[in-house]
C-alpha positions as CSV (number, residue, x, y, z in Angstrom):
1,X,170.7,20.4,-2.8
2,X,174.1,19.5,-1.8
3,X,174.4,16.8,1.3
4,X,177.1,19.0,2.6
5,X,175.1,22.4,2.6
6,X,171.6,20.7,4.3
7,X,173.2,21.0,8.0
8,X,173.6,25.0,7.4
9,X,170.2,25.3,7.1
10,X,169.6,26.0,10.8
11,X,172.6,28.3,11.4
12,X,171.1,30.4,8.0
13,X,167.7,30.5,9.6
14,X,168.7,32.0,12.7
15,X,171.0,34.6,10.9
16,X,168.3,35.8,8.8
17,X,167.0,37.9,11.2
18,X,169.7,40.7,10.2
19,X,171.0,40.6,13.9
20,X,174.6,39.7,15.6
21,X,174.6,36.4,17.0
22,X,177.4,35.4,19.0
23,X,179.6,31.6,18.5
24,X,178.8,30.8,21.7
25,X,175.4,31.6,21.4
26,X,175.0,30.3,18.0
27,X,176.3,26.6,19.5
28,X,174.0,26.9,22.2
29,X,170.9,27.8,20.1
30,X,172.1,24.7,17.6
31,X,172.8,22.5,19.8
32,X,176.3,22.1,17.9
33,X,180.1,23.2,19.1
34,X,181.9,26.6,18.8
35,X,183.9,24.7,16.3
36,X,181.1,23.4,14.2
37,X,179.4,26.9,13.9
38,X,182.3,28.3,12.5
39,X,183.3,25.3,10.3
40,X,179.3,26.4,8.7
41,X,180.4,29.7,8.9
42,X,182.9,29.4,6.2
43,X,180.9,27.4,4.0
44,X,178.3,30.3,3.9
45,X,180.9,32.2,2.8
46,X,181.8,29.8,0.2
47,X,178.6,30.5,-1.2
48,X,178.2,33.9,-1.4
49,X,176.4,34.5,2.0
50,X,178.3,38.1,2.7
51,X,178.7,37.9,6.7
52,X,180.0,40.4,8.9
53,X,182.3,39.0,12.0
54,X,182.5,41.6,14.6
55,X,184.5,40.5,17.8
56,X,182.3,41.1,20.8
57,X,179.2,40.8,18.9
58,X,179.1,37.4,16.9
59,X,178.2,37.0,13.4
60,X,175.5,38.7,11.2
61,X,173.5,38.7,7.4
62,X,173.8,42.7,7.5
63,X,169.8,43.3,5.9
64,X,168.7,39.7,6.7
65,X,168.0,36.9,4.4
66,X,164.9,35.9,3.0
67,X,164.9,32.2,1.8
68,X,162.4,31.0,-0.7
69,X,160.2,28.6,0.4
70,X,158.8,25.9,-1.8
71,X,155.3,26.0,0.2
72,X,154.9,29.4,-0.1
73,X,155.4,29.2,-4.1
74,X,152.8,26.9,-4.7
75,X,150.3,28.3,-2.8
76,X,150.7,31.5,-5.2
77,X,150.8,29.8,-8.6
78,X,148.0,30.7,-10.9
79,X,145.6,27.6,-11.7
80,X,147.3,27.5,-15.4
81,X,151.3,27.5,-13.8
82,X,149.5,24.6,-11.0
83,X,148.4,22.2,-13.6
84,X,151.2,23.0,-16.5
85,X,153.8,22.1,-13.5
86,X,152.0,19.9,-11.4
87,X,154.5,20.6,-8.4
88,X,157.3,19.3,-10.8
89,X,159.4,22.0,-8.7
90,X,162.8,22.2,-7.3
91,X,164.0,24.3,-5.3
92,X,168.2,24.1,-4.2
93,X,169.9,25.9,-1.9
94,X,172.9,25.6,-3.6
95,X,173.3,24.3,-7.6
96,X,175.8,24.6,-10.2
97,X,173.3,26.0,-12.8
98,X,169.5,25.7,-12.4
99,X,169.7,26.2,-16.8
100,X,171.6,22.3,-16.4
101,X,169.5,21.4,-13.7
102,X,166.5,22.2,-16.0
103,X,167.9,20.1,-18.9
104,X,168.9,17.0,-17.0
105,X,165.3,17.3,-15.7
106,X,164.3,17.1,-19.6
107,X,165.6,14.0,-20.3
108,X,164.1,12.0,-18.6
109,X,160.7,13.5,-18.8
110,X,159.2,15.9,-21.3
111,X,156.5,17.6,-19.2
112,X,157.4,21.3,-17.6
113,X,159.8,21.7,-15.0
114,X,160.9,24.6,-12.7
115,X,164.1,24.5,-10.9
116,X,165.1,28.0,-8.5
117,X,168.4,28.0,-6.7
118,X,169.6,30.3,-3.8
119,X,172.9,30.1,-5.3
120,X,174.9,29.3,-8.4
121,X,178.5,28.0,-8.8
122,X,178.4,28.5,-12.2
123,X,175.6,30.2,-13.2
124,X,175.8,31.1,-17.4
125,X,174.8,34.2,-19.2
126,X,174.5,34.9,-23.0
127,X,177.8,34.7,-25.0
128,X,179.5,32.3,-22.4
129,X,179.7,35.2,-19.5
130,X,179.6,33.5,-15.8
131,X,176.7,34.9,-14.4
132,X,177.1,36.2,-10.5
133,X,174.9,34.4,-8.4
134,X,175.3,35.0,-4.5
135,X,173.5,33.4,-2.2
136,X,170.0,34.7,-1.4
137,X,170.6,37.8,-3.2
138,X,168.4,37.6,-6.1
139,X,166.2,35.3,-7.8
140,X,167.6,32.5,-10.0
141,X,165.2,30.3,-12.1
142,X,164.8,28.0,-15.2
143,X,162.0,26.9,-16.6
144,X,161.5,23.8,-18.8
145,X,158.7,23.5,-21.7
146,X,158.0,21.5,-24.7
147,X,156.7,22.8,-28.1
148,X,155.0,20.7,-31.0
149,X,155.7,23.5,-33.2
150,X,159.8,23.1,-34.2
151,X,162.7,24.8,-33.1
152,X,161.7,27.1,-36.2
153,X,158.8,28.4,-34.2
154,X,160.6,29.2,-31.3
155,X,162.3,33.0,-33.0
156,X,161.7,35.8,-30.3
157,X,160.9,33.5,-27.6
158,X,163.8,35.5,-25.2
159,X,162.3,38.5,-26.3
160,X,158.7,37.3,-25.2
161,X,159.7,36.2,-22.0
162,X,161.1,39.4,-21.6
163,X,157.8,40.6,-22.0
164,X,156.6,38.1,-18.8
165,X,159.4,39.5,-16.5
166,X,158.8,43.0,-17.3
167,X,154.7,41.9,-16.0
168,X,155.4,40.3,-13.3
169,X,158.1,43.1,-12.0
170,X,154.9,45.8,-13.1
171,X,152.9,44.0,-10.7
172,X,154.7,43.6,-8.3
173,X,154.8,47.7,-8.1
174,X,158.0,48.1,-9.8
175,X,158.5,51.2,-12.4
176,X,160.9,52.6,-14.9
177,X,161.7,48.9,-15.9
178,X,162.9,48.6,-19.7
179,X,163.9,46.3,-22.2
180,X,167.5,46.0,-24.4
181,X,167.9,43.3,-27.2
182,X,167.7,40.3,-27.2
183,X,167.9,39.2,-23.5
184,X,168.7,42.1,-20.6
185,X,166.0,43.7,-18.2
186,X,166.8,47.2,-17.8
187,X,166.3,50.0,-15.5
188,X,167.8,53.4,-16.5
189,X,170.6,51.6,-19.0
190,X,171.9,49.7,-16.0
191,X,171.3,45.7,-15.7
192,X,168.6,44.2,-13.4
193,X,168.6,41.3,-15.3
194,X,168.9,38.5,-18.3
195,X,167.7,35.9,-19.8
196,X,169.5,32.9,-20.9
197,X,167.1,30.3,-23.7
198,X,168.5,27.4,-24.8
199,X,166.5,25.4,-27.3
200,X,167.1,21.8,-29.0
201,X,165.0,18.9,-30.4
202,X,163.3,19.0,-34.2
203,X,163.0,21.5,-36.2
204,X,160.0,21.0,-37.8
205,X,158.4,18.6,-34.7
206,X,158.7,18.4,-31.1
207,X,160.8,21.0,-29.4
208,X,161.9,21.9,-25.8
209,X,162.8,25.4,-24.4
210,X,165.0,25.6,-21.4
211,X,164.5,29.2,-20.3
212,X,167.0,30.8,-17.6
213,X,166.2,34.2,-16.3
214,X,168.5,35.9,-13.2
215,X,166.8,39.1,-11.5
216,X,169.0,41.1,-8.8
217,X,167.1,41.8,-6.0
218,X,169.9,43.1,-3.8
219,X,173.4,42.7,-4.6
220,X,175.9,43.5,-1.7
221,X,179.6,44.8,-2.0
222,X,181.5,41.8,-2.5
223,X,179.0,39.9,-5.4
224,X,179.2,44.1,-6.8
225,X,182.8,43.7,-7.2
226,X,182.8,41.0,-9.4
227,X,180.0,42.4,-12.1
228,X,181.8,44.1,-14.7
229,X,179.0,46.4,-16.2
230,X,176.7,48.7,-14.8
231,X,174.3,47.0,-12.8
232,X,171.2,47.4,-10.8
233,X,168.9,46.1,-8.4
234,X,165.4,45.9,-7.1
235,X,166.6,46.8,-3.5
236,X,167.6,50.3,-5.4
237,X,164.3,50.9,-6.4
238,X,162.3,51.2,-3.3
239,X,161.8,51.7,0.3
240,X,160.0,48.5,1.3
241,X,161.9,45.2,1.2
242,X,161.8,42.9,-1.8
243,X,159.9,40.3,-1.1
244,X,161.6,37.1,-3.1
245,X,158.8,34.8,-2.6
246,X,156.2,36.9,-4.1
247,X,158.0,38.1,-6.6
248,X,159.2,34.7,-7.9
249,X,155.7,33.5,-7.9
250,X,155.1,36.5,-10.3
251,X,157.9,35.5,-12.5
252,X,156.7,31.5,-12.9
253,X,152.9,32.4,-13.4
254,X,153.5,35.4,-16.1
255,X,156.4,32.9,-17.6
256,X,154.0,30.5,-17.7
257,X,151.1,32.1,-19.6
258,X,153.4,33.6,-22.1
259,X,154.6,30.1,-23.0
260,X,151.2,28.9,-23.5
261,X,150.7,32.2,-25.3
262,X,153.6,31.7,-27.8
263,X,152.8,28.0,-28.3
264,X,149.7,29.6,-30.1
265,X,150.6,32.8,-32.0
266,X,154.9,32.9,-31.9
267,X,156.3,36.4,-31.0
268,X,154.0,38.3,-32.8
269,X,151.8,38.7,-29.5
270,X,154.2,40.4,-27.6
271,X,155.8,42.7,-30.7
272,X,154.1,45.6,-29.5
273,X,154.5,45.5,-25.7
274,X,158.4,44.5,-26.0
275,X,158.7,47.7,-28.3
276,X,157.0,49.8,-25.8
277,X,159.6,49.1,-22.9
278,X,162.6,49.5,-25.6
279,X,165.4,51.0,-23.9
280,X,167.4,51.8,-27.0
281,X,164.8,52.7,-29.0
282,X,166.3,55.5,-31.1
283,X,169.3,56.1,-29.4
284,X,172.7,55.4,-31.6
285,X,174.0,52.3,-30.7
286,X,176.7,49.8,-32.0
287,X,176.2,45.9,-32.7
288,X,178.9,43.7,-32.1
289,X,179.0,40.7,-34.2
290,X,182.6,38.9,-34.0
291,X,185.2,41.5,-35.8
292,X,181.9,43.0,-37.7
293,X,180.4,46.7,-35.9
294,X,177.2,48.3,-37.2
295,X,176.3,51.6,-36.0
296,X,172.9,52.6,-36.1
297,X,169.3,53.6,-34.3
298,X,167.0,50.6,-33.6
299,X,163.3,51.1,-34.5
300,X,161.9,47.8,-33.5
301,X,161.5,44.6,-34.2
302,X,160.5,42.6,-36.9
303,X,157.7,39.5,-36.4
304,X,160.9,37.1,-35.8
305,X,162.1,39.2,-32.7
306,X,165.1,40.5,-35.0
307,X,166.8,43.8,-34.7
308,X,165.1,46.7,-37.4
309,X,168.4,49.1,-37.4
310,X,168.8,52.5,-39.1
311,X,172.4,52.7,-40.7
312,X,174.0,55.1,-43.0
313,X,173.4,52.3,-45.7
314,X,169.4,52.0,-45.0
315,X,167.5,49.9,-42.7
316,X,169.2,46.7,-41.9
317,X,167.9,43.2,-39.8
318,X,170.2,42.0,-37.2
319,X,169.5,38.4,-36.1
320,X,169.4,36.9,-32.7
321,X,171.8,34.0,-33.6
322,X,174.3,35.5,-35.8
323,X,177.0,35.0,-33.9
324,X,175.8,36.3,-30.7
325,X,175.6,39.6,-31.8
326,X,175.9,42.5,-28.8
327,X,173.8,45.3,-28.7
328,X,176.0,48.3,-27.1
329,X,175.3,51.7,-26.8
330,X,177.3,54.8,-28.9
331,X,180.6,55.8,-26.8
332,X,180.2,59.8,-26.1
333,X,183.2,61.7,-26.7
């Protein structure tokens, strides 16, 4: 966490009740000047925290906040996500990417490591896209491992722990959630989320996996405005609040198992269920790759997590690292 960002802590807290709350009030509460409230004020902008200033009535998180809580998390690991992490947890309020944070994490240590922020400055996506990350809006996570198997091993590993989102979302009472190749979470076409793998070390030997996933749990006006696709979010998909604790929890524990899963058997576990949530299962789409288009209908995957697509020319295999291919659908006339 940033030195600078620990004394807005309190002022956050008291705001999370949804409610206006007056300067003056807010000082008094605090303990702090008018000036100093509003000096914190602006940083919570600065980091995403939409706040509506209404003159008369003070300031206010329109909704509420809900901040994760690194207690609360433990407690709800599973036994295997305990021991695999052995509290080797961080939790930021603000970070520039928890995907780096992960990685620096690596090199000095080789065991599993989980780092969650409540906020990104420059959260990544796939293909070099900046990934929106406003504060407390949604859940932001990356999740360290090591693999004796090779960097060989590791083919279909985003497509797996799409598989352990896509669980963990399920049982947190979530429907209509689907899968799109290689990396996005789905509902109805529109985004939810991504996942972000980045792998290095031998490639016949010792491995690591740094494995970022983003999941929008509600995504307000302003953090809307900058997304430039279709997006959703869980706050969409319900009338009961999304409870961010919880559902991280979910995330790490069915993240966890799949990785001890895929240390043992590769992809080939999770074929079947990723295929079952395919979005664009035989629907016409186009893959990007560089200055090369392929139209076709997908119709699975192969043991490797590559693309199986139907083309004019016959059934062809698209693969995950050829040039970052992108998976779009068929414009309609």
């Amino acid at each position: 966490m940033r030195d600078d960002l620990k004394t807005v802590l309190p002022i956050l807290n008291v705001l999370s009740d949804g409610e206006f709350h007056s300067g003056q009030a807010l000082g008094h509460l605090l303990g702090v000047s008018r000036a100093a409230i509003w000096k914190h004020i602006q940083q919570l902008k600065e980091i995403g925290v939409e706040l509506e200033a209404v003159t008369g009535k003070g300031y206010r998180v329109e909704g509420g906040l809900q901040l994760l809580e690194l207690e609360k998390l433990l407690v709800a690991l599973s036994a295997d996500a305990a021991r695999c992490l052995d509290e080797r947890v961080l939790v930021h309020l603000s970070t520039d990417s928890t995907n780096a944070d992960a990685m620096t994490a690596l090199a000095g240590d080789r065991s599993p490591c989980l780092v969650v922020a409540e906020h990104q400055r420059n959260g990544r996506g796939r293909r070099g896209k900046k990934w929106v990350s406003p504060f407390g809006a949604n859940i932001y996570l990356s999740l360290a491992w090591t693999f004796e198997s090779g960097v060989a091993a590791l083919e279909g590993l985003s497509l797996a722990c799409g598989v352990a989102v896509l669980r963990a979302l399920k049982k947190q009472g979530y429907s209509g959630i689907s899968l799109k190749w290689p990396n996005d979470i789905l509902v109805g076409g529109a985004k939810l989320g991504g996942i972000l793998v980045e792998v290095g070390g031998d490639v016949a030997g010792p491995c690591y996996a740094v494995i970022g996933i983003g999941v929008n749990t509600r995504i307000g006006r302003l953090a809307g405005m900058q997304i430039d696709q279709v997006y959703s979010d869980l706050a969409g998909l319900g009338e009961g609040g999304v409870d961010r604790n919880a559902l991280l929890a979910a995330m790490v524990n069915e993240l966890v198992a799949v990785m001890m899963d895929f240390e043992r058997q590769g992809f080939a576990g999770f074929r079947e269920e990723w295929m079952a949530a395919d979005y664009y299962s035989g629907k016409p789409v186009e893959i990007h790759s560089g200055s090369r288009v392929t139209k076709g209908v997908p119709v699975g995957v192969d043991l490797s997590g590559n693309l199986l697509l139907e083309t004019a020319a016959g059934q062809v295999k698209v693969i995950g690292g050829e040039m970052l291919p992108s998976l779009r659908p068929v414009a309609t006339q």
